[in-house]
N, C-alpha and C positions, 0 to 999 in steps of 0.2 A: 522402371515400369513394373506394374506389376506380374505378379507370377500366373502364368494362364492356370496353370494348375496349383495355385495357391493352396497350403492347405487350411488358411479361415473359409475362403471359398470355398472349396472342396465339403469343407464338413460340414456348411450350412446346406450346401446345396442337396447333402445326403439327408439331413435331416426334413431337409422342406419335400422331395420325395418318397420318403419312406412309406407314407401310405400307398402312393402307386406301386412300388414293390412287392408291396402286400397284397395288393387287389392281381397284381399279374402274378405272384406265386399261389393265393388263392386258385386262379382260373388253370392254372397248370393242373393243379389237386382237383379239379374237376375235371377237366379233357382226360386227365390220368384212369379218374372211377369213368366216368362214360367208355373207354377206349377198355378197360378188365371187363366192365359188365359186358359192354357189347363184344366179347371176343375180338376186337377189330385187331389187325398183324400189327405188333410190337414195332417194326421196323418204320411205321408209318406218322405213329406216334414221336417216335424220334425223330422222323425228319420235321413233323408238324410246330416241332420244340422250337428244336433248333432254326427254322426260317420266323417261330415267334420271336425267339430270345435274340435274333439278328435284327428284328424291326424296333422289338423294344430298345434295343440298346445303341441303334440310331435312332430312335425318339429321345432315348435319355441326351444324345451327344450331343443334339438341336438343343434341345430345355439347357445343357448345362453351359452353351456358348452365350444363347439369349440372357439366363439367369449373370453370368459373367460381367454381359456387359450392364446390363440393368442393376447389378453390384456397384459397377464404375461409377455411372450416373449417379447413383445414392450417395457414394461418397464426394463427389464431385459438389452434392447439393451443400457438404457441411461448409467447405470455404466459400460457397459463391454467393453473389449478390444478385436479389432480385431479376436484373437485368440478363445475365447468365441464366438463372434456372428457366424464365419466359422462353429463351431460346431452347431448352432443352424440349421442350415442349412438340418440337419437330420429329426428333427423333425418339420417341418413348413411344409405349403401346399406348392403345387407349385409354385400358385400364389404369394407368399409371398417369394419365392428365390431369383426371381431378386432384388427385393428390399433389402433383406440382403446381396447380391453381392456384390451390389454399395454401400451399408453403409461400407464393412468388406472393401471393395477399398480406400474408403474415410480416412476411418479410417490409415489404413496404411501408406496411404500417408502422412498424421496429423502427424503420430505418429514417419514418418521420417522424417518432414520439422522441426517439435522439437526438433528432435535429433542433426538436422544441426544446426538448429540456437543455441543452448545450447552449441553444440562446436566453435561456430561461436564466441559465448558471451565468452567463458573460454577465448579462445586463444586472445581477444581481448584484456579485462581484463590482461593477462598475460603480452601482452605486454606491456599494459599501465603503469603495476605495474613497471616493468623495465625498464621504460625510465623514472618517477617518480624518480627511484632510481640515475639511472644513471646521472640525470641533477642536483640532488646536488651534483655534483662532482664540474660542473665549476663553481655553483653559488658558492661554500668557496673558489674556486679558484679566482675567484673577491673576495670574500671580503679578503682575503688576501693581497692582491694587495694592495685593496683601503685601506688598513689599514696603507702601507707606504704613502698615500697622504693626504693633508690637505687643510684647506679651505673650502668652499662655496660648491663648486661642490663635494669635494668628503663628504662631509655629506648628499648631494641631493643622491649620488650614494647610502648611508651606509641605507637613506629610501628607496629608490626603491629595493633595494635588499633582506630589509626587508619583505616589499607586496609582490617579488617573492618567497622569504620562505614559507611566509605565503599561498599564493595562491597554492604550490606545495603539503605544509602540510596538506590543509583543502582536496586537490585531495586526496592526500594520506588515510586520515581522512575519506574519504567518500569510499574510497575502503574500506576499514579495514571493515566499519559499515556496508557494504553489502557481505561481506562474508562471508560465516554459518560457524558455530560450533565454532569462538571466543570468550575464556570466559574472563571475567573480573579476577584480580587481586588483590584482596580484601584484606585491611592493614585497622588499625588506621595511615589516613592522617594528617600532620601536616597544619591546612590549612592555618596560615601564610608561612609558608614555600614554599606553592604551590603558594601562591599570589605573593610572592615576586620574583618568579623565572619569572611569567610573565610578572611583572613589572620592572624587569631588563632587558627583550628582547625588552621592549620595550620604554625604558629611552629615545633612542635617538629622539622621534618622541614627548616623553612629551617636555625635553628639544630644542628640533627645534623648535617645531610647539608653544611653550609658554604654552604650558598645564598646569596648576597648580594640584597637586594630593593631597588631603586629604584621607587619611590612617592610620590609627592607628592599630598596634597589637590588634588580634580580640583573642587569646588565646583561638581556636577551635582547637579541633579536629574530622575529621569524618570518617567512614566506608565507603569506599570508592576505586577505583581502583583509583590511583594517577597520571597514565599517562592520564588516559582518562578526569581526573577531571582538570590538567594542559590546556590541551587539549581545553576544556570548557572554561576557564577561561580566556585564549589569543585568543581565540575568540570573545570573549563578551568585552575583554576593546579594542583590537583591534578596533573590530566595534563601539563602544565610541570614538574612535579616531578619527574615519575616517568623523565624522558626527560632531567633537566638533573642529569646524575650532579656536577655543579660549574661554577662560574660563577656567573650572575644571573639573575633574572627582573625584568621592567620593567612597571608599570603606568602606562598615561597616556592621554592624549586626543591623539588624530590630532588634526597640524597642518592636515592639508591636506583634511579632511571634518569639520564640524560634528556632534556630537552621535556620532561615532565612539571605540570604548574600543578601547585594544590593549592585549596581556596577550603580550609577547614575553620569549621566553630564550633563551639560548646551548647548549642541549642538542643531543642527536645528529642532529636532524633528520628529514626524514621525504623517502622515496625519488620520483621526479619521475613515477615509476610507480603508486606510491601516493597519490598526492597527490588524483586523480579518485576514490576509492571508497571514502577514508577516515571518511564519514559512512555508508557503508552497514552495514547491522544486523550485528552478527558478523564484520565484517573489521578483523583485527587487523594484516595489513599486514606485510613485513618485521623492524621492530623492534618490534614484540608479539612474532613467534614467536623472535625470537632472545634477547629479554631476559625476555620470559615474563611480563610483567607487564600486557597486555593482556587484558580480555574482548572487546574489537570492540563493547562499548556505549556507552561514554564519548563520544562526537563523536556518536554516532547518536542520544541523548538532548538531546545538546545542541542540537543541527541541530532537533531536534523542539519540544523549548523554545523555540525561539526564534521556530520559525513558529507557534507558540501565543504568543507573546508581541507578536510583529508586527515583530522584529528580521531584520536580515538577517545569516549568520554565514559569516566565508570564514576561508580559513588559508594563509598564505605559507609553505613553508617550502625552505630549500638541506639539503643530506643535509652535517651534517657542522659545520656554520655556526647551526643553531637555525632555532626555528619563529615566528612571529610570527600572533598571533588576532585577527583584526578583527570587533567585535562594532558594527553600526550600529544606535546604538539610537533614528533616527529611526522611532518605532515608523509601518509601515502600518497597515489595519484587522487589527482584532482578528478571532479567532473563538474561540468557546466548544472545548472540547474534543472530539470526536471519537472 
């Protein structure tokens, strides 16, 4: 509860009086000259003080129990709702109603413009998720197609089709991660198993683009949800792709950290300036805008999976020389989604 005699109260309440102090030590400095000029007996003047300084200072003691409570109520208004401050409205002075009028107004209206926009947000969402859904329908309906074609062209198709998976997926991926009460799915993953289903989605873009892959059976396994960790993991060589216009990419287990995956290549690098804010939502960083292959969500989904998964995720890289991704997958606690 709070302090009657608080001292934040205490010293507002000094300050919001200060003029009356002044106006009653004023009027003292006059009764004083009236009471010299007019000869009037010293001893009179003293009691006339003293039974003022007794009135004022039970007027002060009234103003500073009212001011007190009228303190409470102010704070009272910052957590409460509408509903609540209406009621205050009983107990406050007059002067103090309109002001809770237009706050309980204010408030209402807040608390309907939220209400729109939250339905505003669902249904947008809703339909977002549904037309996600619904647009893998004709991208396997091309690739179907393109599967009867050969050639040149139709392997340029069999990559592009793949970036619209992927770009469909990572939407998709990013709704999933913004919607509450999703829990994870918790196994002993086999994590070659996981790696290599990634590396099979994405054979044709090693095989086109001349990527060499160094890989070896890592003989892990982790605690872990298996979609979400797949998930992770064609993202991260994906984006090794996109950036390793030739050379290799390496998968393996840190020598020098237990239960640590690295996922390193030889591509363009990433700048020493960028390097700090390349997980933030929408930054694509010098080499997104110059090769234009960037959305600025790929690391920022990642970074997210992974603190939903309980890993911790960092990235080395020299501009020029490649990137290297350290994935620690001694998982901390868990938490549900968010």
């Amino acid at each position: 509860m709070r302090s009657f005699w608080g001292s934040a109260v205490l010293n507002n309440f000094l300050q919001a009086i200060r003029h009356q102090v002044f106006v009653f030590a004023g009027m003292a400095v006059i009764f004083g000259l009236i009471f010299v000029l007019g000869r009037l007996p010293l001893d009179l003047f003293l009691y006339t003080m003293e039974l003022s300084l007794f009135l004022f200072t039970v007027f002060l003691l009234v103003q500073y129990i009212r001011y007190t409570k009228r303190y409470e109520r102010l704070q009272e208004l910052q957590t409460a709702n509408s509903d609540k401050v209406e009621k205050l409205l009983e107990s406050v002075d007059p002067a103090d109603k309109l002001y809770i009028e237009k706050l309980a107004a204010v408030m209402r209206e807040q608390r309907e413009a939220e209400t729109a926009y939250a339905d505003r947000q669902t249904n947008q969402l809703d339909y977002f998720t549904l037309w996600l859904h619904q647009i893998k329908t004709p991208i396997s309906a091309i690739s179907l197609l393109n599967q009867s074609s050969s050639g040149k062209e139709a392997r340029q198709i069999s990559q592009e089709l793949l970036r619209l998976e992927d770009y469909t997926h990572m939407a998709l991926n990013y709704v999933k991660l913004e919607e509450p009460g999703s829990e994870l799915d918790l196994s002993q993953v086999d994590l070659d198993g996981v790696i290599k289903k990634a590396l099979k989605k994405y054979s044709i873009l090693f095989i086109y683009n001349g990527i060499k892959l160094e890989y070896e059976p890592l003989q892990m396994t982790v605690l872990s949800d298996e979609k979400w960790l797949q998930n992770l993991l064609e993202q991260l060589i994906s984006n090794s792709l996109k950036y390793t216009p030739n050379g290799k990419i390496s998968i393996y287990k840190d020598s020098e950290k237990e239960g640590r995956l690295i996922i390193e290549d030889t591509g363009i690098g990433i700048r020493p300036e960028d390097l700090p804010k390349i997980f933030n939502k929408g930054y694509s960083g010098f080499n997104g805008r110059l090769y234009e292959k960037s959305t600025g969500l790929g690391l920022f989904l990642s970074r997210k999976i992974c603190e939903r998964l309980g890993y911790k995720l960092d990235i080395q890289s020299e501009l020029g020389k490649g990137t290297k991704v350290l994935i620690d997958l001694s998982r901390e606690e868990l938490r549900v989604f968010d």
